[in-house]
C-alpha positions, -999 to 999 in steps of 0.1 A, spaced: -399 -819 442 -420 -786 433 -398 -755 434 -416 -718 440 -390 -694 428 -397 -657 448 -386 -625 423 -385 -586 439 -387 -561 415 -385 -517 414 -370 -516 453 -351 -537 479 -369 -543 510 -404 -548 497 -412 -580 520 -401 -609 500 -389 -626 528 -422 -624 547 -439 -635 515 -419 -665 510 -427 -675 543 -461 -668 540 -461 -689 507 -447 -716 530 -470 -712 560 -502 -717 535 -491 -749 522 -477 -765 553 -512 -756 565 -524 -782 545 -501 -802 552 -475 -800 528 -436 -802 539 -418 -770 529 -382 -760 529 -365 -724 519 -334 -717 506 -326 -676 504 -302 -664 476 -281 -632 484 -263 -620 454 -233 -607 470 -201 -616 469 -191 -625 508 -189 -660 516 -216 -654 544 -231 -624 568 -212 -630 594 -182 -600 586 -212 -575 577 -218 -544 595 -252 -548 610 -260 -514 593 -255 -534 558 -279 -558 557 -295 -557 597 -284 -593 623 -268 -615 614 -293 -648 620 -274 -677 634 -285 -717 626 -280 -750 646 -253 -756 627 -231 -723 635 -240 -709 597 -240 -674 597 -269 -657 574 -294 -638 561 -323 -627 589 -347 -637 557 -338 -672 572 -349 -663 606 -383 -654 596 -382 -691 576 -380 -705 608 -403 -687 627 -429 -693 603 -421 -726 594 -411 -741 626 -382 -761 607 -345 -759 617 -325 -748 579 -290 -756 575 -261 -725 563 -264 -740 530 -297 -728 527 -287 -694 524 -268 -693 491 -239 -668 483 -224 -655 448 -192 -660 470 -201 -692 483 -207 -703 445 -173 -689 431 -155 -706 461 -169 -733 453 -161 -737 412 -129 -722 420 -116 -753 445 -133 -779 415 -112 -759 390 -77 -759 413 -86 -795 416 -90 -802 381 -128 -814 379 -129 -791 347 -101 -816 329 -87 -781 314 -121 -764 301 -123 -731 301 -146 -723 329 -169 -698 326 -201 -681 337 -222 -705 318 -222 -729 321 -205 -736 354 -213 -713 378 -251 -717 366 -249 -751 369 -234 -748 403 -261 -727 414 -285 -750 399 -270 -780 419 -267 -763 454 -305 -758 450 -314 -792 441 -291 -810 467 -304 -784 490 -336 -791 487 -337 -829 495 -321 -824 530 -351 -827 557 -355 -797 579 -388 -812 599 -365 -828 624 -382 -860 610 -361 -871 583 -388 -870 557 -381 -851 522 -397 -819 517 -422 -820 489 -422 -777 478 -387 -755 481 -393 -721 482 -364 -704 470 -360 -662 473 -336 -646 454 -326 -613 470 -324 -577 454 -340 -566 429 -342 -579 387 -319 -558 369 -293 -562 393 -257 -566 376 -247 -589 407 -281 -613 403 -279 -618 365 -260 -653 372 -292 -667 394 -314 -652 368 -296 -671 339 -295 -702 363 -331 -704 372 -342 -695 333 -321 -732 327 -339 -745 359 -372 -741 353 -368 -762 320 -343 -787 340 -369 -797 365 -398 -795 341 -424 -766 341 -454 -785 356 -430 -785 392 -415 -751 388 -434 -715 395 -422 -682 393 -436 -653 413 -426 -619 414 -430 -593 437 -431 -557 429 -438 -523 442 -473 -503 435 -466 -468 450 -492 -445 454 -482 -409 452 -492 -382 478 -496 -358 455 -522 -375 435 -533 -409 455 -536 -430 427 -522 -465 426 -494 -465 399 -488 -495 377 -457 -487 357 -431 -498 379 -445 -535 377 -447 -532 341 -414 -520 334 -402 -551 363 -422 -578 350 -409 -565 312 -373 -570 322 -379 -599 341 -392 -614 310 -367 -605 288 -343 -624 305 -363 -654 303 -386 -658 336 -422 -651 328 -441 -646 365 -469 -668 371 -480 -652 396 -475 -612 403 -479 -604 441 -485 -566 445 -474 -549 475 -489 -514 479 -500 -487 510 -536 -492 506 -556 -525 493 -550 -530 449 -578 -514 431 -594 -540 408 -590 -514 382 -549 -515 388 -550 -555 387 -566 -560 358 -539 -530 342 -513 -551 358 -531 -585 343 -529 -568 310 -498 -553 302 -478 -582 323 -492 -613 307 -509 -627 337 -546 -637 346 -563 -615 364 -571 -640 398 -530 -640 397 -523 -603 404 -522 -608 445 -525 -580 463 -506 -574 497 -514 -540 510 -493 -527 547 -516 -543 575 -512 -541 614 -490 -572 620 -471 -594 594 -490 -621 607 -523 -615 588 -504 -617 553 -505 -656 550 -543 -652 557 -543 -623 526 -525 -652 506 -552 -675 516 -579 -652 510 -568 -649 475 -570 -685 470 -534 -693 463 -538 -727 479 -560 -735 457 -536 -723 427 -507 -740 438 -528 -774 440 -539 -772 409 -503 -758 392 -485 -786 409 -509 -812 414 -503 -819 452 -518 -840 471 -543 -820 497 -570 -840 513 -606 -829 506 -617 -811 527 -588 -791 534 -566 -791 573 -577 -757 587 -564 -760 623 -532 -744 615 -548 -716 596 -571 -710 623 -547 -709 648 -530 -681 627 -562 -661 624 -560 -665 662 -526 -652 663 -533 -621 639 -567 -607 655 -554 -617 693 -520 -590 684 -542 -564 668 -564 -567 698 -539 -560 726 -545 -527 743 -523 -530 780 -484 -517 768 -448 -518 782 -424 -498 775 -385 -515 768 -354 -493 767 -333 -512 744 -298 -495 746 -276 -505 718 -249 -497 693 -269 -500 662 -302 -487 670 -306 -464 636 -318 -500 621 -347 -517 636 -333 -549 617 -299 -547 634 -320 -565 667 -349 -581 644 -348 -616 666 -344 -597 699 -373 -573 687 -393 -609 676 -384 -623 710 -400 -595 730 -432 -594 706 -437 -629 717 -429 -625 754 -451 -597 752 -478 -616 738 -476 -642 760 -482 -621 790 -512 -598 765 -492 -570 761 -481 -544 737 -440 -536 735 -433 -505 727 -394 -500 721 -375 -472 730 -343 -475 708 -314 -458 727 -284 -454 714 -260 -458 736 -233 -434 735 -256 -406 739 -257 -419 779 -218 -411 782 -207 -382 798 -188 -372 765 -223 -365 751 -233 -343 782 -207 -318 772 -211 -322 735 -251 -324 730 -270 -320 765 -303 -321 747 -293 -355 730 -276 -366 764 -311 -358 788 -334 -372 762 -312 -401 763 -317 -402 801 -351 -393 799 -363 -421 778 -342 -451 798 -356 -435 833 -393 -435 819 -392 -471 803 -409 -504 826 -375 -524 815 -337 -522 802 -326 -546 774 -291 -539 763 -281 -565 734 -251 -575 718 -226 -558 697 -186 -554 688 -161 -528 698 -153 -503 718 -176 -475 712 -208 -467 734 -199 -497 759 -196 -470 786 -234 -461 784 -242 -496 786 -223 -498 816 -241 -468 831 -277 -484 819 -265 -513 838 -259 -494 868 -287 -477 869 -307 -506 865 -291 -526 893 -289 -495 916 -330 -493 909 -337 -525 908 -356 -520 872 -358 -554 853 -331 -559 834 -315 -584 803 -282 -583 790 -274 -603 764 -241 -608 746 -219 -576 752 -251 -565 771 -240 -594 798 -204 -586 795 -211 -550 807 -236 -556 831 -208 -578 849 -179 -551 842 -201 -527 859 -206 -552 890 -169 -556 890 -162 -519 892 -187 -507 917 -196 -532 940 -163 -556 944 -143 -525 933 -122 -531 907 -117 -500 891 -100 -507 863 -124 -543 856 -129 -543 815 -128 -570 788 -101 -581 766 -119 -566 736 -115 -532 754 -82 -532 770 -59 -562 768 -38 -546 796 -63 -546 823 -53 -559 858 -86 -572 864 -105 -590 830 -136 -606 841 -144 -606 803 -114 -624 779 -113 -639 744 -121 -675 744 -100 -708 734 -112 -711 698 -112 -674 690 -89 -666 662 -74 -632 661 -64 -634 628 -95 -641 602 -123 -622 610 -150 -647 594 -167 -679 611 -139 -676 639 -166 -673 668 -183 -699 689 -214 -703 666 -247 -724 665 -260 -747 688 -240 -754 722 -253 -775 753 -251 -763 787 -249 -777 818 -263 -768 850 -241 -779 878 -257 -766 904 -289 -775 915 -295 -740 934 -287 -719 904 -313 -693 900 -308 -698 862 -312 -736 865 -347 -727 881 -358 -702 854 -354 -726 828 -376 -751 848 -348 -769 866 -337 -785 836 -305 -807 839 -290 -786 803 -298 -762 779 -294 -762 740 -292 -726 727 -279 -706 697 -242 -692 704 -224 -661 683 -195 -648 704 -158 -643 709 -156 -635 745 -167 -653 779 -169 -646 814 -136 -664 835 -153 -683 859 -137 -715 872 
């Protein structure tokens, strides 16, 4: 097993994720089977509690696990199916060295930082690694492996420690070490600036990883003058300073990593076996992709009115999901993010501009999309999107809460029941065509939803959704809710 271990340095944020899935795009490309496990250094057990403000969705696996949206872009990219121990947890590691310690695996040792919670971290990854995710049953041959936030962290200094063990543990010839670090470029001057990578890779080092490969993400393309700065003061060849600049669609950065010949790198660094000449079907097929998106001229215009809309990565699979419907029919989306409380009356009174602009922008959109979400506030302008959508016959998807309200707002206004609401909203309601379902648990708060993958049957052979999905006899699809519709 060859393990690629992915490093962020001076900010958060910088595109680690779509770099590690880059990485893995390249090599499966020639073949290679990849698996990913991401690394977030906080203490929850998993995402699934989180605000969708902390850390954007919450991505959902097969299996029910609750994680990272780093993991969503894995599988995207990948077209593998990961499993929730691929997305590794400081509280998932405690809680696990804590149960082996109540249970006495430690026979009375003292248990401590290092070595045991290294060396749990440093088993998860290798167990991890050897579980298939092809759908096959074959081993993966590379494991990339992102550790989230940034060195220098207090919180990732354990993973740090772990993988400075791990790189010797599995031998150096199959382990690589890449770090990925911000090269900002001033407005007031316009120069690339190097520093922040230097100080990064400096700390980095000091605590035992030295990079062998620096990928540097920047505005603009890297001046060669900056790389070879960056090759000098950070102990690295110059053909290893990568530069990723911003381009038009995330899809062209595996074809920069290609460009750059890391293929060619990792071939030689780990000795895998690539045919010669290399597959380039795959790779072509993604230069497709890339120049077919940037080419796309025709738009349409989606209202998405949600709950969370000050984050674009509070909805990033919905937003992927209409990208690639989009694409499919050659098409631009362009998404008007709504929020929706500013559709309620309330907001009429309190901020008319906010309230009409609200309006405006829903009214002037070629489609409605109201997604999912928890609690009480802004349901009531997804109820009125609803209405206005049905009463104007404007295409329309509700998903999750989205659903819930749409069929509230059926309940009120065309079989009148005024006081129609969900169980979530008002457990008093004569009339809840929305309740809690049989395995909900009111009391804990994590992994007490219906999660992961569900089949569905279609019972009746006239059902209109039955027909859109191609008259199928069932569906398999991703589940993440507490509440369902009554229907017997």
């Amino acid at each position: 097993m060859k393990y690629i271990l992915v490093t962020g340095g001076v900010i958060s944020g910088i595109g680690k994720g779509v770099i590690a899935s880059s990485l893995g795009t390249i090599l499966k490309a020639c073949g290679i089977r990849v698996t990913s496990i991401k690394i977030d250094p906080y203490i929850n057990i998993d995402a699934g509690t989180f605000s969708p403000y902390e850390h954007g969705e919450v991505f959902v696996l097969d299996d029910g696990g609750e994680v990272d949206l780093d993991l969503g872009n894995y599988e995207r990219f990948l077209d593998i199916k990961l499993h929730r121990d691929n997305n590794i947890t400081t509280g998932k590691i405690y809680q696990h060295v804590i149960n082996k310690e109540r249970k006495g695996d430690y026979l009375g040792k003292t248990v401590q930082v290092v070595p045991h919670i290294t060396d749990a971290i440093q088993n998860w990854v290798e167990n991890v690694s050897m579980v298939p995710v092809d759908g096959d049953n074959k081993l993966p041959d590379v494991c990339i492996v992102e550790l989230g936030g940034t060195i220098g962290d207090i919180e990732g200094m354990p993973f740090v420690e772990a993988f400075r063990q791990f790189q010797f543990r599995v031998k150096r010839e199959n382990f690589c070490c890449i770090h990925v670090s911000l090269v900002p470029q001033p407005g007031s001057t316009g120069e690339q600036k190097s520093k922040p990578t230097q100080n990064s890779v400096r700390e980095l080092r000091g605590l035992g990883l030295s990079p062998d490969l620096i990928v540097a993400r920047s505005e603009s393309p890297l001046n060669s003058s900056v790389k070879d700065k960056i090759s000098n003061f950070c102990h690295v060849e110059p053909q290893h300073v990568i530069g990723i600049h911003d381009v038009p669609n995330i899809y062209r950065v595996p074809l920069l990593l290609e460009e750059q010949k890391m293929v060619e790198y990792f071939i030689e660094h780990f000795n895998l076996p690539v045919p010669v000449p290399r597959p380039r079907k795959l790779m072509m097929k993604w230069r497709e992709l890339a120049d077919r998106i940037d080419r796309l001229h025709k738009e349409v215009h989606i209202a998405l009115v949600g709950k969370y809309t000050d984050l674009e990565d509070a909805y990033a699979s919905v937003l992927k999901a209409l990208k690639h419907a989009a694409l499919a029919c050659n098409h631009k989306v362009k998404v008007k993010y709504i929020e929706a409380a500013d559709l309620e009356e309330k907001t009429k009174s309190e901020d008319p501009v906010k309230y009409h602009d609200a309006w405006q922008q829903l009214c002037s959109s070629n489609g409605i999309l109201v997604p999912g979400g928890f609690g009480i506030r802004g349901t009531e302008g997804m109820i009125l999107a609803c209405n206005w959508a049905r009463k104007t016959k404007k295409p329309f998807l509700g998903i999750c809460l989205g659903l819930q309200c749409a069929v509230i707002e059926f309940a009120r206004n065309v079989l009148d029941l005024k006081d129609a609401a969900s169980t979530e909203f008002d457990k008093d309601t004569t009339n809840p065509v929305v309740i809690d379902m049989p395995e909900h648990n009111q009391g804990d708060m994590g992994g007490t939803m219906r999660l992961g993958k569900r089949r569905t049957l279609f019972k009746s052979d006239t059902s209109v959704m039955k027909k859109l999905y191609d008259n199928a006899e069932f569906i398999e699809e991703r589940h993440r809710h507490r509440y369902e519709l009554p229907f017997k």
